[in-house]
C-alpha atoms as one frame of an Amber mdcrd trajectory, in Angstrom:
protein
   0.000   0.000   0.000   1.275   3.490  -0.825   0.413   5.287   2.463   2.357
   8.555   0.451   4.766   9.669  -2.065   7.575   8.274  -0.470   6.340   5.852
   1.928   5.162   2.228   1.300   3.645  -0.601   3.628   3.784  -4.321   3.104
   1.413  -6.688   4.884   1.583 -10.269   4.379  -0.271 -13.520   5.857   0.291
 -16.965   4.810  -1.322 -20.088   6.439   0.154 -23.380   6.562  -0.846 -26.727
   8.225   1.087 -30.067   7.704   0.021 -34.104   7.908   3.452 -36.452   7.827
   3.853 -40.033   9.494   6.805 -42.069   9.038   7.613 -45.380  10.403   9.053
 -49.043   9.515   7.041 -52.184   8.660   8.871 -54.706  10.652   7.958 -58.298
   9.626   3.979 -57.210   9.007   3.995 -55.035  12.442   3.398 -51.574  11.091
   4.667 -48.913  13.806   5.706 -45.368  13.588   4.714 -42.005  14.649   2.430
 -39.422  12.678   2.019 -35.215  13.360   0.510 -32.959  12.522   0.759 -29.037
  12.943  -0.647 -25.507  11.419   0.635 -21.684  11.638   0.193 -18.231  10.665
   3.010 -15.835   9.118   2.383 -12.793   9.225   4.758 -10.079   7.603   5.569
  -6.505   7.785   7.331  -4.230   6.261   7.866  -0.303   5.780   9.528   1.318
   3.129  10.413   5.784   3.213  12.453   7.390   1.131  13.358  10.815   2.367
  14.750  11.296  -1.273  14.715   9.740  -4.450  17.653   8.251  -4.476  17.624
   6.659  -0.619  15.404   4.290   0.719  15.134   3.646   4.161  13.135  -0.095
   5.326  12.123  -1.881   8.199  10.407  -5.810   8.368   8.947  -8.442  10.800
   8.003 -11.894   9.399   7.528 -14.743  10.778   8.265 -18.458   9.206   6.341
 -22.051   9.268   8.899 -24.871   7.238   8.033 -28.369   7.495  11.258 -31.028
   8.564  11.465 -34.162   6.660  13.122 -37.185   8.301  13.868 -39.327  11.308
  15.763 -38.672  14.268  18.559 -41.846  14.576  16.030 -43.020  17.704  12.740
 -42.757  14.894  11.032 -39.819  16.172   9.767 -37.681  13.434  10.975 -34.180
  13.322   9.267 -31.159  14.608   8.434 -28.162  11.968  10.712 -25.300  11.664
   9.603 -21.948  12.713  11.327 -18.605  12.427  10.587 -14.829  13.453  12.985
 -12.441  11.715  13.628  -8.509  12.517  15.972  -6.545   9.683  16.241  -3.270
   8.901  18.627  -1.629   6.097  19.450   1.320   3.960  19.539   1.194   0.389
  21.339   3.830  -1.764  21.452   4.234  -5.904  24.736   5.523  -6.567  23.903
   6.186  -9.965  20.871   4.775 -12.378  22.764   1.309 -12.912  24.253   1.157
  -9.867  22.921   0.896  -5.939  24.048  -0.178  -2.306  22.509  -2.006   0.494
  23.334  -2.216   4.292  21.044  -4.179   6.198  21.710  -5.728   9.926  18.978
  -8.756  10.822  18.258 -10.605  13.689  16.943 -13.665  12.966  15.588 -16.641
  16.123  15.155 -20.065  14.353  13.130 -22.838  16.328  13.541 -26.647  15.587
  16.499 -26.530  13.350  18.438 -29.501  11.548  21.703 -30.379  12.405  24.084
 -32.496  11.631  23.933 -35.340  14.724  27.840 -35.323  15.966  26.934 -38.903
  17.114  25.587 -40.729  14.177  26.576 -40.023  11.323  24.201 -39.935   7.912
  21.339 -38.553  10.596  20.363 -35.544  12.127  19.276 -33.656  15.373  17.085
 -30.865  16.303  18.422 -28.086  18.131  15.946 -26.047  20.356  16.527 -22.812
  19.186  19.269 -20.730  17.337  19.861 -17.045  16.994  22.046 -15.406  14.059
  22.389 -11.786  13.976  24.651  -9.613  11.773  25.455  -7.276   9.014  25.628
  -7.367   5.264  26.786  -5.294   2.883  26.059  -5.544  -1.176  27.222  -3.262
  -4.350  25.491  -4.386  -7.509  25.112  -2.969 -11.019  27.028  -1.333 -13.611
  30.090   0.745 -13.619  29.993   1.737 -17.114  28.968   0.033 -20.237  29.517
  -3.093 -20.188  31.681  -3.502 -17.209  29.669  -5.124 -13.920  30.245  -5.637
 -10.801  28.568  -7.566  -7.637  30.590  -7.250  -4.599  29.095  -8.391  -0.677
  30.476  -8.953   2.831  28.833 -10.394   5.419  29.277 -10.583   9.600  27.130
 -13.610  10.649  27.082 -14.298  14.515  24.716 -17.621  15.000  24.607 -19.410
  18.401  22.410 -22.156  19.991  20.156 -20.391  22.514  18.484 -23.371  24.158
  18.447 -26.770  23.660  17.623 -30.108  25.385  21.237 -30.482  25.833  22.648
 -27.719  28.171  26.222 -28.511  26.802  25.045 -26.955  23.664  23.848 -23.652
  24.593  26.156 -20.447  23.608  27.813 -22.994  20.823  28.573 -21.066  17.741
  27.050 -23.584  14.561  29.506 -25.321  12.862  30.241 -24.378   9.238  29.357
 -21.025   9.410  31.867 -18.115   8.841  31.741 -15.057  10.536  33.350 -13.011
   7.792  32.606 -13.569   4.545  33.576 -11.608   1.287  32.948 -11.736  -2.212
  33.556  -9.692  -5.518  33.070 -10.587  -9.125  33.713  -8.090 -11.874  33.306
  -8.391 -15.853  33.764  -7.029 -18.807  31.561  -7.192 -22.341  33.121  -5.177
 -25.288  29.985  -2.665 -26.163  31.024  -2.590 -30.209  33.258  -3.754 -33.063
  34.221  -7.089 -34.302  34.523  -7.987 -31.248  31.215  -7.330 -29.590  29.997
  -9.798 -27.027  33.620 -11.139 -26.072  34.172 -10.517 -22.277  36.159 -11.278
 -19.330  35.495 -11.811 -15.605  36.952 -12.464 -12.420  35.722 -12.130  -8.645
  37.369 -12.877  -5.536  35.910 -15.399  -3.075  36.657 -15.548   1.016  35.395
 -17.829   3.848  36.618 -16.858   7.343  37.433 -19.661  10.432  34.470 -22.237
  10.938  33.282 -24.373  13.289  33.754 -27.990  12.752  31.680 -29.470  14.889
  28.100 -28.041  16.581  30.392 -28.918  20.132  33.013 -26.646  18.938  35.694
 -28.730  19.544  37.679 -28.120  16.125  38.116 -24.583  13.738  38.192 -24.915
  10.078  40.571 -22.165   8.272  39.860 -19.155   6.298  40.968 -19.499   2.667
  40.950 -17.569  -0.343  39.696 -18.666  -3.821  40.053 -17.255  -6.960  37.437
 -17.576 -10.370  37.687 -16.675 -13.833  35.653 -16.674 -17.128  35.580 -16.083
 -20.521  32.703 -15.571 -22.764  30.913 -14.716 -25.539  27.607 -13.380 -26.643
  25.978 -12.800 -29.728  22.021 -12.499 -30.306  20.357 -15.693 -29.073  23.912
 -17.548 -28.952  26.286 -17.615 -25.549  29.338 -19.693 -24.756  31.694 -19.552
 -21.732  34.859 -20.957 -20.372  34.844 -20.872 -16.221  37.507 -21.210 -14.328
  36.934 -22.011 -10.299  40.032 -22.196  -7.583  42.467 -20.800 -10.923  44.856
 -21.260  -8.017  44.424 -24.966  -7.291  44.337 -23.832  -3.574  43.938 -26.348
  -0.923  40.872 -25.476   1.417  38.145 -26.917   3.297  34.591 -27.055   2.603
  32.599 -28.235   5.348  32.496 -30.777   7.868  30.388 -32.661  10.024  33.109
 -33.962  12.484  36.413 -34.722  13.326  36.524 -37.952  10.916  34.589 -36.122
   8.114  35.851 -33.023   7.145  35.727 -32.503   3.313  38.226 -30.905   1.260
  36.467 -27.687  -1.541  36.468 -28.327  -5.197  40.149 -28.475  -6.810  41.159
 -26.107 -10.018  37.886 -27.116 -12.317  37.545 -25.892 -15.613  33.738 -25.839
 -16.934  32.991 -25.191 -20.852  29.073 -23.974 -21.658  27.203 -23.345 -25.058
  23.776 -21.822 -25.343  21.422 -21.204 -27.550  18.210 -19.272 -26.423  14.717
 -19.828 -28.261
């Protein structure tokens, strides 16, 4: 709703109910468990610009997400909710070009997580709370040269759970700091219109390995590439991830299972678009 000129209201409300049963059908004996469960999300948001070029926001939502599976013991899992509180600045630097800084806090209930002491299953935690900032530049520079660029501060903690031991743990594969920047380049005219280059930075601060936070995994660095071409309906492109061939991480569920990111991979593409 446009309440004025330069200020805009969002109101939202979804309903959604769920039916699951799972269970095992051991020699004829069927047995097993079976929920069900319904909510409201509501959402909010407000939108002012005190001038053209600035918009200031504000939102409340809240979030209903089912949970597929079995606990290792059988017990189904409980849905997912979420209530989330962000509000952010966004600037247009020029028409093709625009900022956003937005800090969230964001209280997740019933969330899946990899179980530390079985592995291929998962556990509920009771409740988890990330907070932080992020910070995006999008658009273009000039013609035909683009850039997206973000960072990111993520704090997220286990608030309560069943298991006091838990409780103030930071999640495990999560970074704090994260940055990213990918810029390209399309030549605008010539013979050689539609040839372009790109490459973008990529970096993953320290991790936790393990939701007991017993183990960090390190920052690293990667490095991407590309090289395409476009012309009318047909596109073709040559990507290049970890150019480097560094050696770095991925995730991990524990101390025996940590996984190791892609190595140098080179990816060839061809479109055509009807």
């Amino acid at each position: 709703m446009t309440l004025a000129d330069n200020l805009k209201l969002l109101l939202g409300l979804r309903f959604d109910t769920l039916n699951q049963s799972s269970g095992d059908d051991n020699q004829g004996i069927k047995t097993g468990q079976t929920q069900s469960s319904d909510a409201f999300s509501r959402r909010v948001g407000l939108v002012y610009q005190p001038i053209q070029s600035i918009s200031l926001y504000g939102s409340y939502s809240r979030a209903f997400t089912p949970n597929n599976g079995n606990t290792f013991d059988g017990s189904a899992f409980k849905p997912q909710y979420g209530t989330s509180y962000e509000v952010g600045i966004k600037g247009d630097i020029s028409n093709q070009l625009s900022a956003t800084l937005a800090f969230y806090n964001l209280t997740l209930f019933n969330v899946l997580t990899d179980d530390p002491n079985h592995i291929g299953y998962s556990i509920q935690t009771g409740e988890q709370r990330s907070k932080g900032v992020e910070l995006n530049l999008g658009g273009e520079i000039s013609p035909g040269w683009n850039v997206i660029a973000g960072y990111a501060y993520t704090d997220v903690e286990v608030t309560k759970d069943t298991d006091p031991s838990l409780v103030g743990k930071l999640l495990n594969n999560i970074p704090k700091h994260s940055f990213n920047i990918w810029t390209s380049y399309e030549i605008q005219t010539g013979s050689l219109k539609g040839f372009g280059v790109g490459g973008g930075l990529f970096f993953i601060g320290d991790r936790q390995g393990d939701l007991a936070n017993t183990f960090e995994l390190p920052s690293y660095l990667r490095t991407d590439a590309a090289i395409f071409y476009k012309r009318d309906r047909f596109r073709a492109a040559i990507n290049f991830k970890n150019l480097f061939n560094v050696d770095y991480f991925d995730s991990a569920r524990n101390q025996l299972n940590v996984y190791y990111g892609d190595p140098f991979v080179v990816q060839g593409t061809i479109s055509w678009q009807f």
